[in-house]
ZAFI-875399 format. One record per atom (N, C-alpha, C): atom name; x, y, z. Coordinates in steps of 0.001 Angstrom, whole numbers. Example, Ala and Ser with C-alpha at 12.3 -4.5 7.8 and 13.67 -1.06 7.14 Angstrom:
<sites>
a=N, u=13190, v=-5690, w=7800
a=CA, u=12300, v=-4500, w=7800
a=C, u=13200, v=-3300, w=7800
a=N, u=12850, v=-2250, w=7080
a=CA, u=13670, v=-1060, w=7140
a=C, u=12900, v=30, w=7870
</sites>
This chain:
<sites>
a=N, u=-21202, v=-16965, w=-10937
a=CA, u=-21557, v=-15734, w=-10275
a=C, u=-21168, v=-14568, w=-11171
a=N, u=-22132, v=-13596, w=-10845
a=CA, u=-21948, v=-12047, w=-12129
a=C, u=-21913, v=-11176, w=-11270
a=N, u=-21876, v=-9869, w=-11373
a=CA, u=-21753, v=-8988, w=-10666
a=C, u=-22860, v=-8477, w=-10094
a=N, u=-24055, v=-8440, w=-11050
a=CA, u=-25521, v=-8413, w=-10844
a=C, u=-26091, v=-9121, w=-9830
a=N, u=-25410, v=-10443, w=-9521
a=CA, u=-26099, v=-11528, w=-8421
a=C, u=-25652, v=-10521, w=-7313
a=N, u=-23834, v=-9998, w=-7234
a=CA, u=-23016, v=-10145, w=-5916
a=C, u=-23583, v=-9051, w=-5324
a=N, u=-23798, v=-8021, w=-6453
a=CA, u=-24433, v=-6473, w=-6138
a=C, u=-25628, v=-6841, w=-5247
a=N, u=-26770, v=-7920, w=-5146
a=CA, u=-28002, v=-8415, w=-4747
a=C, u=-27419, v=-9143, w=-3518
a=N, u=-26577, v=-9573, w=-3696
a=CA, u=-26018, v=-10712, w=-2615
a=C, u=-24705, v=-10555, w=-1737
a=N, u=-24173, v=-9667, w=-1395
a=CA, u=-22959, v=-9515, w=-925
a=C, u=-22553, v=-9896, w=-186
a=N, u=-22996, v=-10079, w=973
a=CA, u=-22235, v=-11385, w=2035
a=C, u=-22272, v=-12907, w=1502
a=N, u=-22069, v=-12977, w=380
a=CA, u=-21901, v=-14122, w=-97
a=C, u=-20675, v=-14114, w=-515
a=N, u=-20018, v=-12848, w=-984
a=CA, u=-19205, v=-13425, w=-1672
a=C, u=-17752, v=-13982, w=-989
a=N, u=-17365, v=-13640, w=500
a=CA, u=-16537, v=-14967, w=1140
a=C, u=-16686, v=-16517, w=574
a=N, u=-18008, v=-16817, w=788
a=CA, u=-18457, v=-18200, w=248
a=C, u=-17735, v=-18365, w=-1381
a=N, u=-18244, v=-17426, w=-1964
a=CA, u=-17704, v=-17234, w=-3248
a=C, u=-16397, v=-17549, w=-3409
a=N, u=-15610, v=-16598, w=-2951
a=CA, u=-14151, v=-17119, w=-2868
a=C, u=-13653, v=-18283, w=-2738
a=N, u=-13965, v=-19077, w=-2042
a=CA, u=-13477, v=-20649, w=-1712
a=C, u=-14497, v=-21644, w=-2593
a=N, u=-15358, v=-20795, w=-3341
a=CA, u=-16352, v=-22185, w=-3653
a=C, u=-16870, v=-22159, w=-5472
a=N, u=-16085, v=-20745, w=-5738
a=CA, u=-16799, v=-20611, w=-7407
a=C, u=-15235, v=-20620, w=-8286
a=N, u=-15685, v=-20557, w=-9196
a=CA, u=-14773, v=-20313, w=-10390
a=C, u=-14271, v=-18404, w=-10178
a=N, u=-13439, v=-18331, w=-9547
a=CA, u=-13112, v=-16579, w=-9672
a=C, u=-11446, v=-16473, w=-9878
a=N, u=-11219, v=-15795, w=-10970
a=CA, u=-9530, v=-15618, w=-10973
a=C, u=-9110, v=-14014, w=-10081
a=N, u=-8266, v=-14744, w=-8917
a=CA, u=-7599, v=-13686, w=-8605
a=C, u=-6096, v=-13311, w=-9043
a=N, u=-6330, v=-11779, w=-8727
a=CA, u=-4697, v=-11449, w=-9541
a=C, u=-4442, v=-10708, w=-8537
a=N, u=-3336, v=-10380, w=-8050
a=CA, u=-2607, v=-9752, w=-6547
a=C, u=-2674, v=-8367, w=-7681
a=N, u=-2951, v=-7298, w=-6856
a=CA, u=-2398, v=-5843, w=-7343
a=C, u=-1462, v=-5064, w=-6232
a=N, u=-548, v=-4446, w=-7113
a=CA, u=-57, v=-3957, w=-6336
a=C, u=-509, v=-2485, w=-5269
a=N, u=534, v=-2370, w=-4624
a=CA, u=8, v=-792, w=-3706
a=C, u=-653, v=-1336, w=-2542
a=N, u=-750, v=-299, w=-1595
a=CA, u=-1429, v=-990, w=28
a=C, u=-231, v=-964, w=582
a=N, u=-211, v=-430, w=2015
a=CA, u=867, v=-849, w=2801
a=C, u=193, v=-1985, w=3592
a=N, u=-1291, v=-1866, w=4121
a=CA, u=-1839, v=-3123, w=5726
a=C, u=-2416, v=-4295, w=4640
a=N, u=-3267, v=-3719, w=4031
a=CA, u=-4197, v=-5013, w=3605
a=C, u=-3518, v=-5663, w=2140
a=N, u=-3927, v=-6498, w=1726
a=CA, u=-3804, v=-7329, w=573
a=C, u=-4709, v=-6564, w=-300
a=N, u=-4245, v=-6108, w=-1557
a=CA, u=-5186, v=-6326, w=-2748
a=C, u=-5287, v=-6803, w=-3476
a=N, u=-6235, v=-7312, w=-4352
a=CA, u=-6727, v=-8268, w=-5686
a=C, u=-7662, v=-8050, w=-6371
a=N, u=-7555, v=-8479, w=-8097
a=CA, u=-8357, v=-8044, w=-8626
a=C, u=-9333, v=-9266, w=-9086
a=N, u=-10483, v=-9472, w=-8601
a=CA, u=-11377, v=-10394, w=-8883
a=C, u=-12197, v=-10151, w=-10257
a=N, u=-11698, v=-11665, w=-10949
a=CA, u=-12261, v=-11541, w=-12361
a=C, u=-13233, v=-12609, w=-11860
a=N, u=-14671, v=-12356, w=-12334
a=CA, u=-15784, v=-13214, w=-12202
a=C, u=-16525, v=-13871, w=-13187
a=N, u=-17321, v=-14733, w=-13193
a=CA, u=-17749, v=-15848, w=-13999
a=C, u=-18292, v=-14878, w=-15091
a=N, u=-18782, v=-13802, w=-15670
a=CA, u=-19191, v=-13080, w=-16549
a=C, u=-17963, v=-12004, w=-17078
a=N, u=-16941, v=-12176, w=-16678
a=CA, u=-15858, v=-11174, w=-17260
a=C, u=-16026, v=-9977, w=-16672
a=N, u=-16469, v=-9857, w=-15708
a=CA, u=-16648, v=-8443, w=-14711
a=C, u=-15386, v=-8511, w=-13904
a=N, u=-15157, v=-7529, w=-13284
a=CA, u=-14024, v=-7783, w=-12423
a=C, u=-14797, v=-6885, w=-11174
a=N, u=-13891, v=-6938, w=-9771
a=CA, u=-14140, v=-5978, w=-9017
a=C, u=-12454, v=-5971, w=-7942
a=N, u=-12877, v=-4995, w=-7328
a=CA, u=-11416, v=-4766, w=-6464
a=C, u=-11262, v=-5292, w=-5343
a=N, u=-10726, v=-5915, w=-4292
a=CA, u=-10995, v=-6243, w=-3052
a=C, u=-9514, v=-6259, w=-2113
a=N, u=-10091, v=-5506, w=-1426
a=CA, u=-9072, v=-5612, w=-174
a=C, u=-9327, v=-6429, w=1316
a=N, u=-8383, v=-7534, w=1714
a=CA, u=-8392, v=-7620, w=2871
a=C, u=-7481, v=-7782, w=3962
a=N, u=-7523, v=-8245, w=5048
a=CA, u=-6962, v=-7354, w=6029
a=C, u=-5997, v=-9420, w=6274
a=N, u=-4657, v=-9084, w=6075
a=CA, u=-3902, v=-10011, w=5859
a=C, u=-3883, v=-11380, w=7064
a=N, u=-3988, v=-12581, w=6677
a=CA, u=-3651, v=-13870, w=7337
a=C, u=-2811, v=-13631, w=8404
a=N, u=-1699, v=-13262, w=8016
a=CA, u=-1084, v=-13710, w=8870
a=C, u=-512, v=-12160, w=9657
a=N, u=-1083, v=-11425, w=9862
a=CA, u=-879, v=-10474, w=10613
a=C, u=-1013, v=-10632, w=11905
a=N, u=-1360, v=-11488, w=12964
a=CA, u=-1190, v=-12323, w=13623
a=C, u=-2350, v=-11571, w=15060
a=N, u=-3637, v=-10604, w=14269
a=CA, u=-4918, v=-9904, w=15163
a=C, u=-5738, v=-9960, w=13917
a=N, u=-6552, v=-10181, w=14543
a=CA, u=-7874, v=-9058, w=13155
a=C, u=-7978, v=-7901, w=13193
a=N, u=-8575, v=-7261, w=11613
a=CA, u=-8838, v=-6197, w=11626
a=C, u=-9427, v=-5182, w=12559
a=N, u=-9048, v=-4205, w=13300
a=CA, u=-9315, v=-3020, w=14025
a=C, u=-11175, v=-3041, w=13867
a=N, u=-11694, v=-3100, w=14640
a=CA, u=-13140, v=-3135, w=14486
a=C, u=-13970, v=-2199, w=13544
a=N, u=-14952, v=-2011, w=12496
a=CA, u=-14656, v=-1088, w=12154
a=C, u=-13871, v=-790, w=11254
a=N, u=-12713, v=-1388, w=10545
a=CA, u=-11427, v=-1285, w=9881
a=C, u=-12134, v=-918, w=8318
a=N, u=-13117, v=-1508, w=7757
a=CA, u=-13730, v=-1500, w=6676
a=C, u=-15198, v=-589, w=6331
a=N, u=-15718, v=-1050, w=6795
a=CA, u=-17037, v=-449, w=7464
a=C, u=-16495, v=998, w=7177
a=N, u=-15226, v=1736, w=7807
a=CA, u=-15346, v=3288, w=7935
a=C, u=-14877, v=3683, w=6783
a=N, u=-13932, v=2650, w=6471
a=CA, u=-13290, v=3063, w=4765
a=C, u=-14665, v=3569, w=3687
a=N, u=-15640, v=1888, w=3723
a=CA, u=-16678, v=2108, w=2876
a=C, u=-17360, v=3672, w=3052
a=N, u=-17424, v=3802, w=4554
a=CA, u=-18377, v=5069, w=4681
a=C, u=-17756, v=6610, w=3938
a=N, u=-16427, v=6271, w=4117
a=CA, u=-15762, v=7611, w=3523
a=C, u=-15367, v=7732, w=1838
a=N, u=-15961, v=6224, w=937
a=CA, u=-16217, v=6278, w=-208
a=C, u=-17190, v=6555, w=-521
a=N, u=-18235, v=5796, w=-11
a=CA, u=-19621, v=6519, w=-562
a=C, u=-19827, v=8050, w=-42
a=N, u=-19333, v=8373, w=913
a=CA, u=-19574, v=10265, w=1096
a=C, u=-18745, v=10983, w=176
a=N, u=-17439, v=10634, w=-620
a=CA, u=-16925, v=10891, w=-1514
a=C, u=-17382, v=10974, w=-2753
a=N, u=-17757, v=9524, w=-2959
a=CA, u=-18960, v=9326, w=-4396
a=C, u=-20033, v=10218, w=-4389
a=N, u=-20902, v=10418, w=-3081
a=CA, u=-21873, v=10972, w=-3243
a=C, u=-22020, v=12698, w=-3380
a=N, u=-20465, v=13091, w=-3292
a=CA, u=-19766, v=14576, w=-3673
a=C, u=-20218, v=14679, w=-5556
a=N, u=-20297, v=13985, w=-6039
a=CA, u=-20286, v=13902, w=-7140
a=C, u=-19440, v=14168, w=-8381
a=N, u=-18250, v=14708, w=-7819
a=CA, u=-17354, v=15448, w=-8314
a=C, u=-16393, v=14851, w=-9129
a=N, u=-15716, v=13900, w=-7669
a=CA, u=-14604, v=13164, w=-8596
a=C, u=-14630, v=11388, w=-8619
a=N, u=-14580, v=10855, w=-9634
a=CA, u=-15156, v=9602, w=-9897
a=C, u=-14360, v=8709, w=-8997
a=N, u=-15189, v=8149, w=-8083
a=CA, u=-15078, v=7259, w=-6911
a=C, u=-15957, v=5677, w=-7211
a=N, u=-15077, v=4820, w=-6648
a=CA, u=-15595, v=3258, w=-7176
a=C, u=-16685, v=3219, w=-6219
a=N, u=-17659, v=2625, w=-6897
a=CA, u=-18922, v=2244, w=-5791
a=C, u=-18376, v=975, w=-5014
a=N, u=-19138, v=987, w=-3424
a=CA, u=-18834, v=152, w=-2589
a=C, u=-19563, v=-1248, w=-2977
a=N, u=-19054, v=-2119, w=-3320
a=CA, u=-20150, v=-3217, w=-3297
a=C, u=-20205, v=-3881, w=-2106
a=N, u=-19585, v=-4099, w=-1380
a=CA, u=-19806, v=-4997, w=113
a=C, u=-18469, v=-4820, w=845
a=N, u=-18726, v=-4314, w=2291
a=CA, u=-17806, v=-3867, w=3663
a=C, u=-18155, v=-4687, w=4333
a=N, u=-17373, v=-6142, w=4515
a=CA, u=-17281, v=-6933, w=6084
a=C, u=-16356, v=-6596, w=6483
a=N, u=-16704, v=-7542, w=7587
a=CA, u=-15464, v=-7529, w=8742
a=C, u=-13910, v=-7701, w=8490
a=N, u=-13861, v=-8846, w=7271
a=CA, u=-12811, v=-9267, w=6962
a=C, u=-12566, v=-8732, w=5346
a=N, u=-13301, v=-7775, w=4462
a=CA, u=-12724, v=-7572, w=2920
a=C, u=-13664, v=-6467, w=2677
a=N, u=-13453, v=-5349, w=1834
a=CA, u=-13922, v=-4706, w=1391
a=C, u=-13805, v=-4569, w=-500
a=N, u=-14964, v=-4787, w=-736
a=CA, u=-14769, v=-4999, w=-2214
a=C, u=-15498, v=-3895, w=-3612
a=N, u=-14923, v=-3627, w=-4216
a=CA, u=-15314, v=-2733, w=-4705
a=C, u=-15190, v=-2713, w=-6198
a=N, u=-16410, v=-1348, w=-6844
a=CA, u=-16390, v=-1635, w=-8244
a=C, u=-14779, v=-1567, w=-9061
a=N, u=-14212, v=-2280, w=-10139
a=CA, u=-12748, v=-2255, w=-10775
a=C, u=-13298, v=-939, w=-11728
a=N, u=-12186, v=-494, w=-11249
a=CA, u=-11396, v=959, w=-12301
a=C, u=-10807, v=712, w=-13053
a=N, u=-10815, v=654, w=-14443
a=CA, u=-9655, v=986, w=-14973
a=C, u=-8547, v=1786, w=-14806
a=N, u=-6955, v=1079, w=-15117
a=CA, u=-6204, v=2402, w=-15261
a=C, u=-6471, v=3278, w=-16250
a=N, u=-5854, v=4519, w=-16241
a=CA, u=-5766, v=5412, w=-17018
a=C, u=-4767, v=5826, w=-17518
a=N, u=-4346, v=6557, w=-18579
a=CA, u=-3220, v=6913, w=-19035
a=C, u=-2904, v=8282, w=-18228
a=N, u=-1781, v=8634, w=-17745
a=CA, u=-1123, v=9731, w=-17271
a=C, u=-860, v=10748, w=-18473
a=N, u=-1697, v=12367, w=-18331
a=CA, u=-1570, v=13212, w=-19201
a=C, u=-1396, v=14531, w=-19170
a=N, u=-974, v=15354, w=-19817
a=CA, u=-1361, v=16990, w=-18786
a=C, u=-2870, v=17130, w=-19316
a=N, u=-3499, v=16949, w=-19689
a=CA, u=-5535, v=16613, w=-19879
a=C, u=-5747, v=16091, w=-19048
a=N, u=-5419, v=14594, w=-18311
a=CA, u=-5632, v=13546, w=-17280
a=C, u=-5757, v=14866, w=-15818
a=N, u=-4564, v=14901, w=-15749
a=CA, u=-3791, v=16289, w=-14431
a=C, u=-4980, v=17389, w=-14057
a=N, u=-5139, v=17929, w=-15642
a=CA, u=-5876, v=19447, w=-15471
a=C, u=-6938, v=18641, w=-14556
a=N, u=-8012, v=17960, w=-15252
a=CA, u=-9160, v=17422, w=-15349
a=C, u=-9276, v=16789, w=-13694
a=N, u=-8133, v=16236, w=-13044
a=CA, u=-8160, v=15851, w=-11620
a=C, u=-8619, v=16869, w=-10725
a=N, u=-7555, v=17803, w=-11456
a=CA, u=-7529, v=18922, w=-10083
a=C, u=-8672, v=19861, w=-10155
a=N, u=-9218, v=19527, w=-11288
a=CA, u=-10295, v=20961, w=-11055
a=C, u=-11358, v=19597, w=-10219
a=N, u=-11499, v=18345, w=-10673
a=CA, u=-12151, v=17599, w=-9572
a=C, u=-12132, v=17735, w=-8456
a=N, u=-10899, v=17376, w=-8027
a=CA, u=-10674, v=17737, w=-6534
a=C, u=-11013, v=18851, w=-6156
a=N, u=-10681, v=19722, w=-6216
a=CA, u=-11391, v=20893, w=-6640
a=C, u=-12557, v=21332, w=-5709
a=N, u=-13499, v=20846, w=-6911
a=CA, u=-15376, v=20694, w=-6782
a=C, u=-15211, v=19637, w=-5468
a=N, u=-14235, v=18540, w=-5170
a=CA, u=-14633, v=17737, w=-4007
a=C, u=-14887, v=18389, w=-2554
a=N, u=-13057, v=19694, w=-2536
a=CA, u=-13555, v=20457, w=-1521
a=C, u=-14232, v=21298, w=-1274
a=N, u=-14721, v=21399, w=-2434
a=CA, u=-16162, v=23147, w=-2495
a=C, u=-17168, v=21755, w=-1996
a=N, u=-17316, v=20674, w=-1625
a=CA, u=-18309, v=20135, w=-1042
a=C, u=-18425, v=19761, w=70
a=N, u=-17614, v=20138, w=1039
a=CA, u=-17111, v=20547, w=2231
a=C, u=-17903, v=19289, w=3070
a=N, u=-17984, v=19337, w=4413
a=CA, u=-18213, v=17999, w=5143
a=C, u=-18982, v=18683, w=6791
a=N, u=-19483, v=18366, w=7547
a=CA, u=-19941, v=18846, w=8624
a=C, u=-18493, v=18261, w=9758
a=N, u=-17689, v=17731, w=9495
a=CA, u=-16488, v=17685, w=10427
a=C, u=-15486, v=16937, w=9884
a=N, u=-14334, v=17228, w=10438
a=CA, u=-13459, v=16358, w=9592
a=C, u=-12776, v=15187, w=10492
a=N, u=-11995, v=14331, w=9830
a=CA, u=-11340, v=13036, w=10679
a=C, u=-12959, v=11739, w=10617
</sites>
């Protein structure tokens, strides 16, 4: 599996998980969900969060689904570089891998005038 298929195919990739060749690596950060960084059969990676085993309910209905929605309205600000959503179920939300970056006063300036331009793109309500 490549990223090209998963991008075409996204509710597959649960199946994926239990059934292909994919290296996961735990990342850190998150207080609710689990994160990991999925390296895939073409050397792509992507990000994925899900909503933990043994937390002993499922995810809040919705739990993902609203996250995705408030990335792509972010992304689609154009402003400040936001990972594209590749697939929001019920149970994982997975997304394009970022590189880190190096921490800089260039890195800093360059955020904030982003952020910036994010809120000059204001929203029809907030929450």
């Amino acid at each position: 599996m490549d990223l090209a298929y998963l991008r075409e195919h996204p509710s597959h990739l649960p199946t994926f998980l239990t059934h292909q060749r994919i290296r996961e690596t735990p990342v850190s950060g998150g207080d609710i969900c689990a994160a990991s960084r999925l390296t895939l059969d073409d050397g792509s990676s992507i990000f994925t969060k899900t909503w933990p085993e043994g937390a002993g309910r499922p995810a809040p209905e919705g739990f993902f689904a609203t996250e995705a929605a408030g990335l792509r309205w972010l992304r689609g600000a154009g402003t400040v570089a936001v990972p594209e959503v590749i697939v929001a179920l019920p149970e994982l939300l997975a997304l394009e891998w970022v590189e880190p970056g190096e921490p800089s006063p260039e890195a800093a300036e360059r955020f904030g005038r982003e952020l910036a331009g994010l809120h000059r793109a204001g929203a029809p309500a907030f929450g």
